[in-house]
N, C-alpha and C positions, 0 to 999 in steps of 0.2 A: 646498595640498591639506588637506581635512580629515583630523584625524587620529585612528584609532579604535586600540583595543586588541586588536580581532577583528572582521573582517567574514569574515561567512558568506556565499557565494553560492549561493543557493538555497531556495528558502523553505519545501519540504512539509517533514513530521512532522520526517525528520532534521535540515534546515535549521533548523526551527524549535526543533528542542527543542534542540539544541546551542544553540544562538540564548538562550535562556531559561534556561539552566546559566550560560551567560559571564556575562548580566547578573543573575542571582543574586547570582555573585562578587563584583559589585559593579565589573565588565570595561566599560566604553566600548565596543556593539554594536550594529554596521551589518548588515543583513540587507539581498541585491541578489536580487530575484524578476523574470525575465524575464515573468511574464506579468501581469496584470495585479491580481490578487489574490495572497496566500499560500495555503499549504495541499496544493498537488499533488494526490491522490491523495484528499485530504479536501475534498470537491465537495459541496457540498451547495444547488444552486440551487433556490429557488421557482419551481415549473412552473405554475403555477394557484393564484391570488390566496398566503395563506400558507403552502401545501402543498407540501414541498421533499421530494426525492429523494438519498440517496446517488450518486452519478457515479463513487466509488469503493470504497475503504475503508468499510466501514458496522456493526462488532460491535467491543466491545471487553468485556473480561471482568475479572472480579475478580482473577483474576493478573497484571495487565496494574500491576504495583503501583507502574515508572517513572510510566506515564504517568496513573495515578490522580495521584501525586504532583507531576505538573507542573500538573493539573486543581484541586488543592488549594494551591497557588502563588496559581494565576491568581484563586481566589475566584470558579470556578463550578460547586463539587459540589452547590449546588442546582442545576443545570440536568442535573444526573444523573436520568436516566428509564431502567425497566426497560422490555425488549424482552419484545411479547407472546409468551406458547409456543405458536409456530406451526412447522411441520415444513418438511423441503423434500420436493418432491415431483421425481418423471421423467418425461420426454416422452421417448417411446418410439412409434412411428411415427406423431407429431403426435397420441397422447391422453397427458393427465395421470396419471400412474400411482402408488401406492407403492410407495417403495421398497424395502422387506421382499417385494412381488412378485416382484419382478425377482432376488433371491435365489436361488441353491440352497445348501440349507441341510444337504443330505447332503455335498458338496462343503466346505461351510463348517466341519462338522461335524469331519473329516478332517484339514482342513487347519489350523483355528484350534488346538490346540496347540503347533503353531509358534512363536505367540507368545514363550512362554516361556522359549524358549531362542535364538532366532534377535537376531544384532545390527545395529543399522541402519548402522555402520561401514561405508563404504566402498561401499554399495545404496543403488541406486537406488529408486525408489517401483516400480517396474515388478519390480526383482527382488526387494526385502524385503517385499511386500505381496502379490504376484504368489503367493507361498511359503505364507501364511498364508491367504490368501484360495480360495483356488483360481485359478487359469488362467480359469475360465469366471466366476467372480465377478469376478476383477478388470477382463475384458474389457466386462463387461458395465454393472458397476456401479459398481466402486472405480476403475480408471481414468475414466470420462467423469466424476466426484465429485472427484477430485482435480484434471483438466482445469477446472473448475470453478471452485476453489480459488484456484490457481493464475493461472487466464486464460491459457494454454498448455499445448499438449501438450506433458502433465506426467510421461510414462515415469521420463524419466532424470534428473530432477532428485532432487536428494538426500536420500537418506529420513531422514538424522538433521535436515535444514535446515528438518522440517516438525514443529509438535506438537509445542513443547517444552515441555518438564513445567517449571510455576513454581508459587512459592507461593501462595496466596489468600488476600485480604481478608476475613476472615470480619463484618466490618463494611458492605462494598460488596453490592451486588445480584451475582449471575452474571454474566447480560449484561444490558448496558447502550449506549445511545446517549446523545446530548446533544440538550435539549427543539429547538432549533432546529437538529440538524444537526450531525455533528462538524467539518462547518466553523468551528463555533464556538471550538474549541481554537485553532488557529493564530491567529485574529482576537484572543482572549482574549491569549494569547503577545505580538503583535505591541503591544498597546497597555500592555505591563509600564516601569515607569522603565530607562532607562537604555540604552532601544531604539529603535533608525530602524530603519525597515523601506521600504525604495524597492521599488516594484514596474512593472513597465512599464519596466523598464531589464535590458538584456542583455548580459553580459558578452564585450569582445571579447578581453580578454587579460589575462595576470596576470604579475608581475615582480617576481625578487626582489633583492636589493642591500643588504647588509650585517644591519642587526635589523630591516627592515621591506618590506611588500608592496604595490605598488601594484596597482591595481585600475580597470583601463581598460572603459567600458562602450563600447557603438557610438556614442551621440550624443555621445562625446568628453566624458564627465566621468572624474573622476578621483579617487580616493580609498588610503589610504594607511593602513595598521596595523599593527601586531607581529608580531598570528598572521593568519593565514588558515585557512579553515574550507570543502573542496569540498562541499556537499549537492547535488553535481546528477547526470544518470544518465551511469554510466561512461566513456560513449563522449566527452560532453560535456567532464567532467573530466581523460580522455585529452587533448584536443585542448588544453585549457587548460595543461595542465603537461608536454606536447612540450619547451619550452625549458629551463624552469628545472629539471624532475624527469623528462628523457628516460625514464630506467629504469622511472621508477613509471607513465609517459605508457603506455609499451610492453604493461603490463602489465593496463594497465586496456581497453587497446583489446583486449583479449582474450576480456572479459567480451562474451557475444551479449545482445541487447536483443529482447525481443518485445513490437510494437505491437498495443493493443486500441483497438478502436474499440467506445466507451460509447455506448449511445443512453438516454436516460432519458425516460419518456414521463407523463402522469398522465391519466386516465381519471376517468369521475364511476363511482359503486359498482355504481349500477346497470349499466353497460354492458358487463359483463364478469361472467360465471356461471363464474368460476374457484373455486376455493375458497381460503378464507385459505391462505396459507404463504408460507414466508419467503422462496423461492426455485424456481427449477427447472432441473433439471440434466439438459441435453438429448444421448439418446444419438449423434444426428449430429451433425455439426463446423459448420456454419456459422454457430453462437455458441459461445460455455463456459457461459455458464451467463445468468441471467436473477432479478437479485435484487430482492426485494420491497420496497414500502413498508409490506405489512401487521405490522411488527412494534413499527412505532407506529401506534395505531389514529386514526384521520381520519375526521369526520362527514361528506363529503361525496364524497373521491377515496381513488381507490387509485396506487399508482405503483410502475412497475418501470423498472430499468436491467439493459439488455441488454449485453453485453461480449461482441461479435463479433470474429471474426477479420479481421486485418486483410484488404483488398481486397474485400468486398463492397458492391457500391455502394450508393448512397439508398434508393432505389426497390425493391430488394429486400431491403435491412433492412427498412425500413417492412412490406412483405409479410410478408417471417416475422412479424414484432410482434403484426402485426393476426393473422395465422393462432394465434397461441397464444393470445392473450387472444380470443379470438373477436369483434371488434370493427371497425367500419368505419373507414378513413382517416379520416374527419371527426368522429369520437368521438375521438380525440385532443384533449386539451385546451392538453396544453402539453406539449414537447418540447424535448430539449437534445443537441447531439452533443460527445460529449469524448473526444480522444486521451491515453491512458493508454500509460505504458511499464512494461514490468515486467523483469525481470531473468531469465533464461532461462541457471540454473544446471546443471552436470553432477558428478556423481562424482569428488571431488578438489580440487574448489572451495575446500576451505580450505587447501588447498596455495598457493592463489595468493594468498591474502586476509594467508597468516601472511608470504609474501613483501613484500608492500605495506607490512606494519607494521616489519618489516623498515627498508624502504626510508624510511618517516617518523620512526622511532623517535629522538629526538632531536631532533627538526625541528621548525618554528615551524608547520610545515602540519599541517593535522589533516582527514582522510577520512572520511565518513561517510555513509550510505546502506542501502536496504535489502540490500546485497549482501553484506552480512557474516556478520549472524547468520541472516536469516531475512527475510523478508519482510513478517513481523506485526507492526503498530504498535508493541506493545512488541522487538521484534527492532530496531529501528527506533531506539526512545528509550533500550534498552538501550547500544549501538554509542555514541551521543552523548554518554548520559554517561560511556563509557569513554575516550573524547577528550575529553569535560571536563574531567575527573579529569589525562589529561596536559597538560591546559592549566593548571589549574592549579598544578600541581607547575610548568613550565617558567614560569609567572610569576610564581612564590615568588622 
């Protein structure tokens, strides 16, 4: 068996950028991607000749100053581009609307004092915002905005887990994307020294046995390391560590998982009389929301990804699509479908997160994912390098 200092299973943001920490150190790192690229969640395909679309993940911000600083590793902050100021817009009984419309601001008026004293400890988004907003704002506007968000009804997910206050680059733009795609990040990652990245290989089992990990995929390869590194989603990483980490196994099956089904489409400019914006965030459920391409601007297409709920079939995705963008089936140019997982948190969730660490504290195994801090890219590369950091203290 080869033999590595860290293999990571899993290859999106957390995978990767744990992935990109070890081999900083100057760690011997194996990255194992079930699908057939890196990246997860950082999708960025060409739908029509050069013109790519986010599939998931798509802003990142000047506070974002981990993953600035993994971007500044790789030697591609030229490929930093600022995102046009375009707004998001509501669809609200199938017309595009703003959303200062949809407001009541006697309500808001009222309630927004709140702010200043109200703590998001232990609230929900449903009840700490619900308080501040009004009941009829949040019904109307701040709930289907955070549904959105999220990519789940987003009530009772945790109000401290969203919008965390960090420092800023006063050097970097606001926001920003990458000229080709923040797929470009993990690709960037994947080709640093001191890195294998296999992709298209699926993990069937992991073993441990004295100072090292084996690492069995399903076409019967095998591989062997120090540490081990989970980046995959909860339920995945339960199933994996049943034998060796029953208790931590137990714990992770606990976390609920919500599937989004992405449609990403591109359009030529003219065939769509929408107006620029960055998004839309529709008051019925049978999407979350509908994010744009016009925040990098394109001479030719425009392109959005829709992030519907799961179980709606082909045939009537395609229908809504075509119904918002006002467009025929055959004005579609190019089209992609991607299954998205997200993490689907409640009130208390760091009770079980401080459990976990608990449970690895001292261990060659290191967890990491977006279900620790937050769900935001930096939430994300934040977590990894905090497992970095006890990677490398236990390899001192």
């Amino acid at each position: 068996m080869e033999q590595f200092d860290l293999i990571v299973v899993g290859g999106g943001i957390s995978g990767m950028s744990l992935a990109h920490y070890s081999a900083k150190a100057g760690l011997r790192t194996l990255v194992i991607e079930k699908a057939e690229r890196t990246g997860g969640t950082l999708c960025s395909p060409k739908l029509a000749s050069e013109f790519w679309v986010e599939m998931g993940a798509h802003t990142c911000y000047n506070s974002y100053g981990n993953l600035i600083g993994i971007i500044e590793d790789c030697g591609i902050k030229d490929m930093m581009v600022p995102r046009e100021k375009v707004g998001f817009k509501m669809l609200v009984d199938n017309r595009i609307k703003p959303i200062p419309s949809q407001l009541n601001f006697i309500e808001l008026f009222f309630s927004g004092p709140r702010l200043f004293f109200l703590k998001k400890s232990g609230e929900s988004l449903r009840s700490y915002y619900g308080r501040i907003t009004g009941k009829g704002n949040y019904d109307k506007v701040f709930g289907p905005a955070f549904n959105a968000v999220l990519s789940q009804k987003a009530d009772d997910f945790p109000a401290d887990m969203l919008f965390n206050k960090r420092p800023r680059r006063k050097d970097i733009m606001k926001s920003f994307t990458l000229r080709e795609g923040l797929q470009s990040l993990p690709e960037a990652v994947a080709a640093q020294k001191g890195m294998t990245v296999l992709t298209g290989k699926a993990v069937s089992s992991i073993s441990s046995g004295g100072d090292s990990f084996t690492v069995t995929t399903t076409d019967g390869g095998e591989y062997a390391s120090r540490f081990l590194g989970l980046a995959t989603p909860p339920n995945s990483s339960a199933h994996l560590t049943q034998k060796a980490f029953p208790e931590l196994s137990r714990l992770l099956f606990q976390i609920r998982m919500e599937t989004v089904d992405t449609v990403g489409v591109a359009v030529r400019k003219e065939a769509t009389t929408l107006p620029l914006l960055a998004g839309i965030i529709p008051t019925a459920n049978s999407f979350y929301s509908a994010v744009s391409r016009d925040t990098v601007k394109d001479r030719a297409y425009r392109g959005f990804s829709f992030h519907f709920t799961k179980g709606l079939d082909e045939e009537n995705r395609i229908r809504k699509i075509t119904a918002v963008l006002g467009v025929r089936k055959e004005q579609i140019e190019g089209m992609m479908t991607k299954e998205n997982l997200v993490p689907s948190l409640k009130v208390g969730h760091e009770r079980l997160t401080a459990d976990m660490d608990r449970l690895i504290s001292g261990t060659r195994l290191l967890l990491v994912g977006n279900y620790f801090k937050g769900l935001a890219l930096e939430d994300c590369v934040c977590r990894s390098l905090s497992e970095a950091s006890r990677l490398k203290a236990l390899a001192s």
